[in-house]
C-alpha positions, 0 to 999 in steps of 0.5 A, spaced: 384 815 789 385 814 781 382 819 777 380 827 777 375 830 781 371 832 777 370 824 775 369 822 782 365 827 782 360 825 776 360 818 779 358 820 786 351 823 783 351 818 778 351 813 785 347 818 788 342 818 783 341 811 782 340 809 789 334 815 790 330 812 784 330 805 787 336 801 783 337 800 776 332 801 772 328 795 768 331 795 760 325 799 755 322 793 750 326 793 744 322 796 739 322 795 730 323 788 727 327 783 732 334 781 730 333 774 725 336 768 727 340 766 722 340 757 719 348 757 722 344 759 729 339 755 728 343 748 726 348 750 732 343 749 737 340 743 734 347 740 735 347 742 743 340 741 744 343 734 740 348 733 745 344 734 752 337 730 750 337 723 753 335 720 748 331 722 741 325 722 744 328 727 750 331 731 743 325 731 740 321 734 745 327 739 747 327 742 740 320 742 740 318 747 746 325 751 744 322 752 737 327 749 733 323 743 730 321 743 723 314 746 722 308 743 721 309 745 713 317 741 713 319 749 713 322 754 717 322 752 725 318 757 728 324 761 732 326 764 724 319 766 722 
């Protein structure tokens, strides 16, 4: 076995208490101001999307429902607002 005594130690209370409350918990909602999508991130997932449609009408109904169209005003897709 690799490691001290009291490490393995520490991991089986670790497991064991892990396995009493029924698995991993489920990750807190993130709180504050989400993370800003950047227009270099925004223009790469066009070019993806742009990739894989079928075609343009496949493309435009893609980027629509991922919020990666203009908006309605021509200005910041709704994935940035």
């Amino acid at each position: 076995m690799s490691g001290s005594l009291e490490v393995r130690k520490f991991l089986f209370t670790q497991d064991d208490g892990m396995s009493r409350q029924g698995g991993p918990s489920v990750p807190a909602q993130r709180s504050g101001e989400p993370s800003r999508i950047s227009d270099d991130q925004v223009h790469r997932a066009r070019l993806a999307v742009a990739r894989s449609a079928l075609g343009t009408e496949d493309c435009r109904m893609l980027l629509d429902m991922l919020g990666l169209s203009p908006g309605e005003d021509g200005g910041a897709p709704p994935v940035q607002r």
